[in-house]
N, CA, C and O atoms as CSV, one atom per row, in Angstrom:
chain,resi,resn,atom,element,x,y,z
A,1,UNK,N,N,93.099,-117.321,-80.393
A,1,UNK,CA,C,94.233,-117.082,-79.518
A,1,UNK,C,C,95.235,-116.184,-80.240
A,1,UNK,O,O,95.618,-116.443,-81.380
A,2,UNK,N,N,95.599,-115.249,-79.628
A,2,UNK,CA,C,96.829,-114.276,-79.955
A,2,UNK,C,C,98.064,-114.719,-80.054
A,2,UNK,O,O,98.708,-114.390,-79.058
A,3,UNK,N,N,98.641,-115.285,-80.773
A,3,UNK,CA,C,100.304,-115.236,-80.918
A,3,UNK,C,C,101.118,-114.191,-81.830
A,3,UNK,O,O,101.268,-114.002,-83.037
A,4,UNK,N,N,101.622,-113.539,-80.487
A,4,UNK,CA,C,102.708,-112.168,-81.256
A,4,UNK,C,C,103.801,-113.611,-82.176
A,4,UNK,O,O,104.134,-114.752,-81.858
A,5,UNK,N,N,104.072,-112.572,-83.597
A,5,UNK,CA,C,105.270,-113.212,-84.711
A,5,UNK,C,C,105.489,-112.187,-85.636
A,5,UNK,O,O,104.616,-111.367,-85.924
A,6,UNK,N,N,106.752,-112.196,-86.174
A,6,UNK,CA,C,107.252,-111.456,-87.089
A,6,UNK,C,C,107.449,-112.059,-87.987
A,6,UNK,O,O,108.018,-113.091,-87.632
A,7,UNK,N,N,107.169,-112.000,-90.015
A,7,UNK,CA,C,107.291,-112.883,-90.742
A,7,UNK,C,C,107.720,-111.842,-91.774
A,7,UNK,O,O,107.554,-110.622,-91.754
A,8,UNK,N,N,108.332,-112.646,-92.709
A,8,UNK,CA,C,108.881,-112.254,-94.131
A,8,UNK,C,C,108.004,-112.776,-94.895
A,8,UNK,O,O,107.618,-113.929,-94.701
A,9,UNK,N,N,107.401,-111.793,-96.194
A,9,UNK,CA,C,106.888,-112.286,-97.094
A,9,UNK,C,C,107.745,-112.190,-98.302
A,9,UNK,O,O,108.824,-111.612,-98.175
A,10,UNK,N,N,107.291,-112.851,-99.871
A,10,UNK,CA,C,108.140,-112.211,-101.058
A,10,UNK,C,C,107.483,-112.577,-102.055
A,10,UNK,O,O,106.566,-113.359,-101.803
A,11,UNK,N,N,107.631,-112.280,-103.130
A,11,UNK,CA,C,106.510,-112.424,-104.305
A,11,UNK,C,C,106.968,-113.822,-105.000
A,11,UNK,O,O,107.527,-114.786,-104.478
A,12,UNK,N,N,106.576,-113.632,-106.266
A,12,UNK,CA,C,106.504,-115.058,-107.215
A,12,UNK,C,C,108.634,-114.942,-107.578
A,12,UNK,O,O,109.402,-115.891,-107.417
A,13,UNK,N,N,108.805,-114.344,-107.781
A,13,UNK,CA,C,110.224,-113.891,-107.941
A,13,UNK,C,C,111.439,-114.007,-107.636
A,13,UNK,O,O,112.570,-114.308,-108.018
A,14,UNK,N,N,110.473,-113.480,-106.389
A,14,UNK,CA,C,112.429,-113.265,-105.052
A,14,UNK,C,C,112.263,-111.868,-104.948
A,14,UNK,O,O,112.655,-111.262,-103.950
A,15,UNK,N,N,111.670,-111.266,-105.976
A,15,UNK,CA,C,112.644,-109.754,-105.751
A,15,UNK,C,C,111.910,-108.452,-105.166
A,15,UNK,O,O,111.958,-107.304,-105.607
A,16,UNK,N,N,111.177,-108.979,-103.983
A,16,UNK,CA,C,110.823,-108.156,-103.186
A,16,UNK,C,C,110.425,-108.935,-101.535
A,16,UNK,O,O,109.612,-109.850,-101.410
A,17,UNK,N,N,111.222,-108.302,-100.383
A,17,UNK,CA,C,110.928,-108.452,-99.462
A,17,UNK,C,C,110.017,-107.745,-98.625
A,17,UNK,O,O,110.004,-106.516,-98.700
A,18,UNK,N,N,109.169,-108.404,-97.750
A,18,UNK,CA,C,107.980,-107.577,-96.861
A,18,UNK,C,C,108.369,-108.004,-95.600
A,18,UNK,O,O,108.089,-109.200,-95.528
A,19,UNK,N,N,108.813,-107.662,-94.697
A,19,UNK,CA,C,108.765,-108.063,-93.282
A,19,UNK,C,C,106.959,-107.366,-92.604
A,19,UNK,O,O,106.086,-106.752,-93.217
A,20,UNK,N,N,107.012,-107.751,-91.385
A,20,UNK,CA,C,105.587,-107.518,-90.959
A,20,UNK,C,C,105.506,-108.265,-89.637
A,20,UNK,O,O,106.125,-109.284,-89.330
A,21,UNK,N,N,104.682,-107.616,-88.949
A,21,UNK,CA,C,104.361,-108.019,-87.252
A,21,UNK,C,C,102.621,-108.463,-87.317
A,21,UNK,O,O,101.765,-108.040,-88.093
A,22,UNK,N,N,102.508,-109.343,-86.335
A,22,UNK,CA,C,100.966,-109.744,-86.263
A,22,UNK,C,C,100.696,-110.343,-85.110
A,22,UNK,O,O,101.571,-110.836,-84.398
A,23,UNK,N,N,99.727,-110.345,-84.899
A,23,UNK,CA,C,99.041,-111.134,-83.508
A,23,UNK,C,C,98.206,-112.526,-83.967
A,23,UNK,O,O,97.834,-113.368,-83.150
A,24,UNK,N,N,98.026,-112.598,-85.119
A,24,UNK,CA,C,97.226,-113.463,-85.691
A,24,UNK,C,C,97.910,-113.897,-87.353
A,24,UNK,O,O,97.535,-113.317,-88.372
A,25,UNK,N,N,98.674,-114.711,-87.350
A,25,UNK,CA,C,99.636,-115.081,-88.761
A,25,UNK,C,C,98.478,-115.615,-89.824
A,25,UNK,O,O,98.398,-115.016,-90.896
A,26,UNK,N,N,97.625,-116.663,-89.575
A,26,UNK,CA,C,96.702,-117.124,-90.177
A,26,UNK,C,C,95.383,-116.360,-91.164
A,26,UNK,O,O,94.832,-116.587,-92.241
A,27,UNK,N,N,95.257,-114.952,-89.635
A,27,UNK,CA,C,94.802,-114.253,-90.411
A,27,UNK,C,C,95.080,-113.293,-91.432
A,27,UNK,O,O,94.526,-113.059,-92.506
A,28,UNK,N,N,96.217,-112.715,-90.762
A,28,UNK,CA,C,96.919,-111.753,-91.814
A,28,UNK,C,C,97.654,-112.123,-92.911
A,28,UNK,O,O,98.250,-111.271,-93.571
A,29,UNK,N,N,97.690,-113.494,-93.234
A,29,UNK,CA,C,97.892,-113.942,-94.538
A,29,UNK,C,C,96.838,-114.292,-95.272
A,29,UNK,O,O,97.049,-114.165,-96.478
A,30,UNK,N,N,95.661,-114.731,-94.957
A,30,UNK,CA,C,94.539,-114.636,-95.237
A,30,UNK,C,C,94.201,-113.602,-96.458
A,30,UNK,O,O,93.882,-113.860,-97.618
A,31,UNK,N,N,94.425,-112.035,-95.641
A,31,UNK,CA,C,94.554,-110.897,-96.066
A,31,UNK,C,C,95.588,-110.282,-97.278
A,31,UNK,O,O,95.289,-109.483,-98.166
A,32,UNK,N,N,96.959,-110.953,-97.000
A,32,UNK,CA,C,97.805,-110.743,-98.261
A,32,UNK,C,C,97.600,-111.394,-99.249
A,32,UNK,O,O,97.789,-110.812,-100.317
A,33,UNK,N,N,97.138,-112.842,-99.285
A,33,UNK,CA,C,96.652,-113.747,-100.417
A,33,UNK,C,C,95.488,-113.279,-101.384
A,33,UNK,O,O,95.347,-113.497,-102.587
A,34,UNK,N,N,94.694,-112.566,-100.493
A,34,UNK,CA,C,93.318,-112.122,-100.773
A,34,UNK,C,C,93.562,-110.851,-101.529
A,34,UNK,O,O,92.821,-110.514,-102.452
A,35,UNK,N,N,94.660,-110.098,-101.120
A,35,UNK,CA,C,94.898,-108.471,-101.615
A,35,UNK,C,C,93.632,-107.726,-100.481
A,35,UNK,O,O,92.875,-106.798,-100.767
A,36,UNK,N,N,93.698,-108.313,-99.448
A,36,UNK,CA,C,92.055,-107.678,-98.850
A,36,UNK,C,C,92.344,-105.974,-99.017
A,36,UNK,O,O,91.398,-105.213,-99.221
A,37,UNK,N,N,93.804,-105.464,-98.901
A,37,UNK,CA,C,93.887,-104.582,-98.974
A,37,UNK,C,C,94.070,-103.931,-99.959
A,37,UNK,O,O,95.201,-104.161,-100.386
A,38,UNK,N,N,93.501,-103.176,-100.597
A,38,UNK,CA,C,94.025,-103.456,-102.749
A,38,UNK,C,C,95.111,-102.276,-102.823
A,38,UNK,O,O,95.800,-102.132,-103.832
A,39,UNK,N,N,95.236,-101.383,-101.627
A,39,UNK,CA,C,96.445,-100.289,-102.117
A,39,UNK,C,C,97.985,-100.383,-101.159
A,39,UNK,O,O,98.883,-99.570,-100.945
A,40,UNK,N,N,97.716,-101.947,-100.699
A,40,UNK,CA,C,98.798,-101.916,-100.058
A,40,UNK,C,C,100.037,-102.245,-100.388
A,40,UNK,O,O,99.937,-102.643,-101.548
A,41,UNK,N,N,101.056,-102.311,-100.089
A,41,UNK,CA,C,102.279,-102.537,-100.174
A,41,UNK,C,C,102.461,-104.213,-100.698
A,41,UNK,O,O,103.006,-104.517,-101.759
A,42,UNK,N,N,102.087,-104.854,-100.063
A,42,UNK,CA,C,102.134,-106.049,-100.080
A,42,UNK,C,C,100.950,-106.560,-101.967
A,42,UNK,O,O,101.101,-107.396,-102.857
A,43,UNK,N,N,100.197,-105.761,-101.758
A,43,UNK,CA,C,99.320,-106.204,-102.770
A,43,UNK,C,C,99.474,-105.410,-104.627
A,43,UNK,O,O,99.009,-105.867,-105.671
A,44,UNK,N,N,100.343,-104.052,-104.403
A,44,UNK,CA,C,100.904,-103.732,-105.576
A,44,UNK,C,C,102.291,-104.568,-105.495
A,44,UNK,O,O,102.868,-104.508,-106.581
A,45,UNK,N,N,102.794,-105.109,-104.809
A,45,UNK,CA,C,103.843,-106.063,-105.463
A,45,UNK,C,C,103.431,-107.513,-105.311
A,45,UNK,O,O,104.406,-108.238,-105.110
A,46,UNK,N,N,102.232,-108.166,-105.351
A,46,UNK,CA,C,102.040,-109.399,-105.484
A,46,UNK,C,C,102.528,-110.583,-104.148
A,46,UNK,O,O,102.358,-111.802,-104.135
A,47,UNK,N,N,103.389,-109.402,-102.752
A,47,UNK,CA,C,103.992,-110.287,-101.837
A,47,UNK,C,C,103.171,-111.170,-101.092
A,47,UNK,O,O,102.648,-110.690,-100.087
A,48,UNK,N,N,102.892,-112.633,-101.431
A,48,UNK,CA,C,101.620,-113.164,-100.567
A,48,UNK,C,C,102.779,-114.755,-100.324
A,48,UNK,O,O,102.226,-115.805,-99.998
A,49,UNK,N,N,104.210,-114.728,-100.510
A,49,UNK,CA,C,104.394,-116.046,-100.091
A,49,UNK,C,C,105.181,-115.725,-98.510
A,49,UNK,O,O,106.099,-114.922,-98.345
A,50,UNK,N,N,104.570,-116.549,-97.489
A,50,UNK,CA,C,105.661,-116.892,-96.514
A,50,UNK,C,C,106.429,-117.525,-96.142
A,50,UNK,O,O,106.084,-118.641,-95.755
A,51,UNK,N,N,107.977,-117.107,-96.061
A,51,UNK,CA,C,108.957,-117.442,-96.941
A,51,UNK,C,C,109.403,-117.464,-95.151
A,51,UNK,O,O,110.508,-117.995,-95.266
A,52,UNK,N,N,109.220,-117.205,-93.507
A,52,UNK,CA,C,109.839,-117.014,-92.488
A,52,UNK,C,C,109.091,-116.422,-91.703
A,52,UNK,O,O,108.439,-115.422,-92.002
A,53,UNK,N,N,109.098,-116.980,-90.594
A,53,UNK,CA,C,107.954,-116.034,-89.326
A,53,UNK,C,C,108.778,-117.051,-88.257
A,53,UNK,O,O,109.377,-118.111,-88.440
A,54,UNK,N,N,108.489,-116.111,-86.873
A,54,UNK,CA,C,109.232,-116.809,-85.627
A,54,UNK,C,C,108.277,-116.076,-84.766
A,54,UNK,O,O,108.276,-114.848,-84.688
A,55,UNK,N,N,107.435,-116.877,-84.098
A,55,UNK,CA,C,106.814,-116.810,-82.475
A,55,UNK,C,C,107.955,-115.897,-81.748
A,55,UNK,O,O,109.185,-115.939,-81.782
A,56,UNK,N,N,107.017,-115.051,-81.075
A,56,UNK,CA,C,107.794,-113.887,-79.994
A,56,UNK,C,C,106.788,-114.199,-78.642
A,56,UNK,O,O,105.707,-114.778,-78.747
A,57,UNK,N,N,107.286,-113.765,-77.519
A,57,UNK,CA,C,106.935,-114.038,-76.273
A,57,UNK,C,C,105.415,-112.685,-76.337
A,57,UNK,O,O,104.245,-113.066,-76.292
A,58,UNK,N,N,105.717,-111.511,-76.420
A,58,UNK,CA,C,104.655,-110.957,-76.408
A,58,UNK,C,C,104.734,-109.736,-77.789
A,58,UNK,O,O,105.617,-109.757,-78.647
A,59,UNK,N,N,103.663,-108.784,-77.736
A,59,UNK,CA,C,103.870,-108.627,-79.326
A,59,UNK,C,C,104.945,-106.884,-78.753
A,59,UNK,O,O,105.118,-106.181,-79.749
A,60,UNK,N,N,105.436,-106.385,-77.726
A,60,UNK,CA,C,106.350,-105.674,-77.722
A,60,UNK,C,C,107.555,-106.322,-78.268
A,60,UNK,O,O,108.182,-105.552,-78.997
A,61,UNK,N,N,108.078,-107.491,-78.149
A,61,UNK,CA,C,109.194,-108.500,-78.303
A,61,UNK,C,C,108.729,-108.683,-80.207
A,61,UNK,O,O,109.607,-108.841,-81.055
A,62,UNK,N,N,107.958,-108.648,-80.386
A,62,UNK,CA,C,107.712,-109.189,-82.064
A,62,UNK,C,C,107.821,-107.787,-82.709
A,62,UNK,O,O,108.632,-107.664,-83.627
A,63,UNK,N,N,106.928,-106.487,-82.239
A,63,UNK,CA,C,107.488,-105.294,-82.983
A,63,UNK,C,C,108.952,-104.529,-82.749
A,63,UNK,O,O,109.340,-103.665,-83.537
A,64,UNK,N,N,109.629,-104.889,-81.723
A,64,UNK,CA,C,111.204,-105.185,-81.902
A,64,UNK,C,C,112.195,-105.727,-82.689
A,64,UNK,O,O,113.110,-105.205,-83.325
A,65,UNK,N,N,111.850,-106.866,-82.532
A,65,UNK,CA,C,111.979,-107.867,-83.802
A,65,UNK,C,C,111.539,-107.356,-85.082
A,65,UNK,O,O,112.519,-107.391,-85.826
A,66,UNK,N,N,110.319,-106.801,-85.822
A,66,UNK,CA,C,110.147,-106.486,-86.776
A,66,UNK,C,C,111.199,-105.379,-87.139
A,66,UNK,O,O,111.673,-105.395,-88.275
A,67,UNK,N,N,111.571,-104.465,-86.287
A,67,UNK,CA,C,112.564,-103.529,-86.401
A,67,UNK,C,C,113.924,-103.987,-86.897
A,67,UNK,O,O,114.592,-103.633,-87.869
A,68,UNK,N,N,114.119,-104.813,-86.009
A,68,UNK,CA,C,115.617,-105.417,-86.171
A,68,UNK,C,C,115.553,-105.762,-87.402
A,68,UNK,O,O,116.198,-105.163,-88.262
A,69,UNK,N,N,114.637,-106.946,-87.713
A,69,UNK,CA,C,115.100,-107.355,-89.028
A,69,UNK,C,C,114.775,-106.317,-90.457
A,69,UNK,O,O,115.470,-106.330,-91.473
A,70,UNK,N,N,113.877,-105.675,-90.297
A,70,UNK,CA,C,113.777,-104.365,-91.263
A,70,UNK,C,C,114.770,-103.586,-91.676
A,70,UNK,O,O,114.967,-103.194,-92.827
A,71,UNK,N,N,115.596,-103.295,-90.410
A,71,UNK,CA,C,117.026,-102.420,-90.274
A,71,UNK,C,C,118.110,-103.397,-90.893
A,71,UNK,O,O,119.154,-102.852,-91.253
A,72,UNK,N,N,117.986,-104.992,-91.093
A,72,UNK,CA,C,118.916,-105.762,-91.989
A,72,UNK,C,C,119.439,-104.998,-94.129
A,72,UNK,O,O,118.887,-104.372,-95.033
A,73,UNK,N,N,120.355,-105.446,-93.931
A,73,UNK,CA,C,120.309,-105.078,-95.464
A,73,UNK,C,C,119.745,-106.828,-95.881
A,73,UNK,O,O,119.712,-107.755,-95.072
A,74,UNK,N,N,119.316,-106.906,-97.463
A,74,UNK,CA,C,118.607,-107.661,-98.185
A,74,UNK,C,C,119.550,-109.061,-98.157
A,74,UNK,O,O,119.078,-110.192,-98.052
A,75,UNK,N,N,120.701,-108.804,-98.251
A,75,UNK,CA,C,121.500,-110.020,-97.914
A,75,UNK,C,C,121.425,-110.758,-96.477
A,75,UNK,O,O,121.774,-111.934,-96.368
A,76,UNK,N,N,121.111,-110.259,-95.750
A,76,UNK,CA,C,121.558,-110.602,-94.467
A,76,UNK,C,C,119.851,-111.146,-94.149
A,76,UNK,O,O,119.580,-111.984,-93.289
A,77,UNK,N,N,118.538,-110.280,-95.286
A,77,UNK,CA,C,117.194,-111.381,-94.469
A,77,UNK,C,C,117.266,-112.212,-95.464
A,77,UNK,O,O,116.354,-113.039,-95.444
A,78,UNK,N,N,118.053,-112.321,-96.393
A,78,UNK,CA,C,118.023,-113.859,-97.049
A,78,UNK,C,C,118.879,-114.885,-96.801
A,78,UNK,O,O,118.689,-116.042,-97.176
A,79,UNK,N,N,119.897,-114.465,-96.127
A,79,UNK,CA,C,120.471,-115.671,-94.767
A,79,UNK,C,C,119.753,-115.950,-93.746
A,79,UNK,O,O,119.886,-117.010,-93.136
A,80,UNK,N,N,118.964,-115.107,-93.448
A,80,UNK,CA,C,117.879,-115.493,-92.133
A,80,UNK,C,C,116.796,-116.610,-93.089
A,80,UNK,O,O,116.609,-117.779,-92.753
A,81,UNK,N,N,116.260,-116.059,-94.130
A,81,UNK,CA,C,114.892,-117.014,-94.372
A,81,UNK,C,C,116.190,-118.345,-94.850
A,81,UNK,O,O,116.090,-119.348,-94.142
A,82,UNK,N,N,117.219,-118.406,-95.831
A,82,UNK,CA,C,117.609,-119.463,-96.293
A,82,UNK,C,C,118.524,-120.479,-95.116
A,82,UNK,O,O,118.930,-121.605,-95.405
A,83,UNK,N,N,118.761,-119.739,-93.604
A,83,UNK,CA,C,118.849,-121.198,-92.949
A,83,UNK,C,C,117.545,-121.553,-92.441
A,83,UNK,O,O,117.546,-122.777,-92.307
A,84,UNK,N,N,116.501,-121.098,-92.116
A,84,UNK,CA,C,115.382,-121.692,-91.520
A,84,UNK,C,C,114.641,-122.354,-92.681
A,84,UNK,O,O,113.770,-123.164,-92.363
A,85,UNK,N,N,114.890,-122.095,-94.179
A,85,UNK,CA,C,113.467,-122.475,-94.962
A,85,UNK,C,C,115.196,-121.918,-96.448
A,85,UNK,O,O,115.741,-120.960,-96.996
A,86,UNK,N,N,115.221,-123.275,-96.332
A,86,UNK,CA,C,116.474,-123.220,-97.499
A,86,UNK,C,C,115.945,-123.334,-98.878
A,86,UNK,O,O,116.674,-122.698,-99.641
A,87,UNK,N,N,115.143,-123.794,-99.372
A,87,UNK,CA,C,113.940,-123.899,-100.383
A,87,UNK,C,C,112.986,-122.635,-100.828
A,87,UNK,O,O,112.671,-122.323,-101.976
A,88,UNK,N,N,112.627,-122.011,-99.625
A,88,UNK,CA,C,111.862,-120.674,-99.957
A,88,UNK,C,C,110.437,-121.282,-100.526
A,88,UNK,O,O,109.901,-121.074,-101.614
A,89,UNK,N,N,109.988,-122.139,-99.373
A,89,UNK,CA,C,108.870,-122.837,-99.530
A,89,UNK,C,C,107.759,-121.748,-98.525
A,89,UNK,O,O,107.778,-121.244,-97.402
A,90,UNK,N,N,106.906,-121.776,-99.639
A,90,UNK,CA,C,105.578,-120.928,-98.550
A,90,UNK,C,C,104.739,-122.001,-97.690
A,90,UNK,O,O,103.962,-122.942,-97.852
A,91,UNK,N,N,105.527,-121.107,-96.448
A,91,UNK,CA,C,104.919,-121.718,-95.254
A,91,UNK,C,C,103.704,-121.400,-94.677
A,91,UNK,O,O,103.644,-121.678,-93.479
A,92,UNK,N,N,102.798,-120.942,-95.124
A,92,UNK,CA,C,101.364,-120.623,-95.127
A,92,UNK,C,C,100.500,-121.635,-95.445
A,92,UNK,O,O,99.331,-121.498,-95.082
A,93,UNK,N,N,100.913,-122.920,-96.227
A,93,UNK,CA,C,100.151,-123.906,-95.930
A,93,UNK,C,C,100.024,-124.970,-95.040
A,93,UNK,O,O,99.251,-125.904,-94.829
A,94,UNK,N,N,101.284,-124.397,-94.492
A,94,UNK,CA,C,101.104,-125.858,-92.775
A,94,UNK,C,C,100.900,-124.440,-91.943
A,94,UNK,O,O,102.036,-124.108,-91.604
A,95,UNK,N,N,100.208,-123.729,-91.597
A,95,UNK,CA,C,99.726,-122.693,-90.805
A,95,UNK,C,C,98.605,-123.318,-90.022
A,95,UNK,O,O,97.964,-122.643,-89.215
């Protein structure tokens, strides 16, 4: 089943944010954990924790959303992940 979502990833650190759109969260973390992609963005900086993702109605509404929050400065998506997930616990294992 397809569920459009927009999620934040970040490395072992803190000190890199990944936002990202998907139709399939389960799988496409799958993929960042794995490095399936070895020259990607996500995989030269180690970003494989999910740190924030929110269900969108369809995936025009989620690549909107990916915009919006992309266009945030760095302070403002770490008020977004730290009221939903105040810990910065990777949420990829209750997926």
């Amino acid at each position: 089943m397809k569920i459009p979502c927009v999620y934040i990833l970040t490395n072992y650190t803190r000190s890199t944010l990944y936002v990202g759109v998907t139709s399939d969260l389960v799988g496409r973390m799958w993929k960042h954990k794995t490095k399936f992609y070895l020259h990607s963005f996500s995989a030269k900086y180690n970003v494989c924790y999910l740190v924030y993702y929110e269900v969108c109605e369809d995936m025009l509404t989620a690549i909107w959303r990916e915009k919006q929050i992309k266009n945030l400065v760095r302070r403002k998506k770490i008020l977004l992940i730290e009221k939903h997930n105040p810990q910065w616990e990777d949420l990829s294992d209750s997926l």
